[in-house]
N, C-alpha and C positions, 0 to 999 in steps of 0.2 A: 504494500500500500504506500510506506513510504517513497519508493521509488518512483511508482505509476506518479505520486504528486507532482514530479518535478517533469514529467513527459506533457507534451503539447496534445491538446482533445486528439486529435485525430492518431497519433501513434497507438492511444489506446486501443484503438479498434484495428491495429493491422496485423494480417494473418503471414505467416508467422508471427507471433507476440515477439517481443524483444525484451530481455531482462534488465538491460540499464537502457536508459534512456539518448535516443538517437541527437537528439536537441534536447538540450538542458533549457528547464526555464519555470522563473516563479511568478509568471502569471495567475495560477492557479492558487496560489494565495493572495495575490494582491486583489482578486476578484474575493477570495473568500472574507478579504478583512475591512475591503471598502463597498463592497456592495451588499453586503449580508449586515444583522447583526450579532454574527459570533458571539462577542465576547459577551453579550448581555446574555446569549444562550447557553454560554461555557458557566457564568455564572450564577443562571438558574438551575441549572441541571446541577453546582456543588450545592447549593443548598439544596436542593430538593434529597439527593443523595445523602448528605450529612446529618441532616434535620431529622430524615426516616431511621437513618442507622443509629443514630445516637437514641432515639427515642426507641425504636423496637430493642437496641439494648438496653434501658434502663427499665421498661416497661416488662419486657421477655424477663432480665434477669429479679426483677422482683418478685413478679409470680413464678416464677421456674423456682425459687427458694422459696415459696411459700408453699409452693405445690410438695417441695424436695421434702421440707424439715415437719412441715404439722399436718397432722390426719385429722381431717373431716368429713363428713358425710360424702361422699358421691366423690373422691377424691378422682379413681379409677373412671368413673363416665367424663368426667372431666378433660382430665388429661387423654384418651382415648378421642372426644370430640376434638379438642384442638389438633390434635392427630389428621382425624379426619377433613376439617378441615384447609387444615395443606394440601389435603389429598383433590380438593376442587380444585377446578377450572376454576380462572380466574375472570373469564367469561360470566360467569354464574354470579356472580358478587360484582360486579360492575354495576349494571341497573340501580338495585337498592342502594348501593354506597350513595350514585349518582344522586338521586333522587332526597336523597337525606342531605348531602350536601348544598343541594338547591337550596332545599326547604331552610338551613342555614346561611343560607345567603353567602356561604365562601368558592361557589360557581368561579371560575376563573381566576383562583389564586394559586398562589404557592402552598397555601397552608394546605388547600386541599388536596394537592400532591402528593404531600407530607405526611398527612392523613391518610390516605390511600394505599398510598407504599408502604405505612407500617401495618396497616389492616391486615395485608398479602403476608408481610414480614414476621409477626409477630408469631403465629402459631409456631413456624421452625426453631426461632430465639429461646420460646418455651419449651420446645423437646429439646434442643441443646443443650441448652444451661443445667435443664433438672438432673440432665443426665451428670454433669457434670458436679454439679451441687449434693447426688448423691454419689460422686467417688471422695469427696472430702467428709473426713471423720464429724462424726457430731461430738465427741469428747474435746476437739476442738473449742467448740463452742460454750460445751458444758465448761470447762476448764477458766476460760476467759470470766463465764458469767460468776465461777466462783471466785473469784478475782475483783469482781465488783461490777464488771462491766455488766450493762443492762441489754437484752436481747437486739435491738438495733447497734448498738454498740459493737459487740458482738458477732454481729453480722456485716457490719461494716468493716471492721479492722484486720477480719477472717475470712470469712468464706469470699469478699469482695476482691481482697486483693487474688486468694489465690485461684480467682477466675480469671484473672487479667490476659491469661493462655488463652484460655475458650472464650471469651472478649472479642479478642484482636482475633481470631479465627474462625469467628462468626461472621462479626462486622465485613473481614475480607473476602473469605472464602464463599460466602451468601452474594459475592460480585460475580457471579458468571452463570446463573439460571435465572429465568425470572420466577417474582415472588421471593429470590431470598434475601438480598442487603445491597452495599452500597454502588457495587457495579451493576449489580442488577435493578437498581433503582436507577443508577445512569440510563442503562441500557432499555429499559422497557418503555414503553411508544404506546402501547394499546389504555393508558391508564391516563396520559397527557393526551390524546389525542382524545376521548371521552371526556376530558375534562373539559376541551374547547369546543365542543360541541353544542348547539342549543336545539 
């Protein structure tokens, strides 16, 4: 791709193709940086992408340790439906979102973006995490609390740091399918393009 950049339109299309380019030239950027507007697209798309991933992880990793450390009722349908979940087309949850979003009046923003992409995001964040929240010890935690720390405490100084692995490997790694994080929130089109839609 990089190379095709620097090739004049028409080399593109000649049979045999050619691997470096027969005439060099950066037309092909000066049209993309004066006649477009890039860089306001370059940066919607980081926030859209940062905003989703920062929030489906704090979101994912709060309930993924609530889901990990305390039993309640229906713990198992729970964690099983967020499963499921994931398991939809993202097709199928477009409409509704849409439609909610209108009704909030954030039609045509970032936030609803934001919104969106973590909707998709967050059930994977919560089977991640939990999984991850149950390979660390709870005597951990117990240990801390006898120490004086109080259960957020606790949770914060402990289990938070030593998810920082599964964090940064969510956040990243959720970048190359759609519905998982923040390349894939670069990357997906079918959720901004509904979004401009009236």
């Amino acid at each position: 791709m990089v190379l095709c950049s620097f090739k004049p339109g028409g080399e593109l299309y000649t049979v045999p193709p050619t691997f470096l380019p027969n005439e060099w030239t950066l037309q092909n950027y000066r049209d993309l940086f004066v006649q477009t507007n890039f860089l306001t697209y370059f940066a919607n798309s980081l926030i859209v992408a940062g905003g989703a991933t920062v929030l489906s992880l704090v979101i994912g990793g709060l309930g993924a340790y609530s889901l990990s450390r305390f039993k309640f009722f229906g713990i198992a349908a729970f964690s099983n439906m967020a499963l499921i979940c994931y398991m939809l087309p993202e097709v199928l949850i477009v409409l509704p979102l849409y439609i909610y979003v209108v009704k909030l009046g954030l039609a045509d923003t970032l936030i609803s973006l934001i919104i969106a992409n973590t909707a998709f995001t967050l059930p994977l964040a919560l089977w991640f995490m939990r999984s991850y929240f149950n390979a660390i010890p709870v005597s951990l935690e117990e240990s801390a609390m006898i120490d004086g720390c109080t259960r957020l405490q606790a949770m914060m100084r402990l289990p938070c740091r030593l998810r920082c692995p599964a964090s940064f490997r969510l956040g990243c790694s959720a970048s190359t399918t759609p519905g998982t994080s923040s390349c894939l929130h670069w990357s997906s089109r079918l959720r901004s393009e509904t979004r401009r839609c009236r």
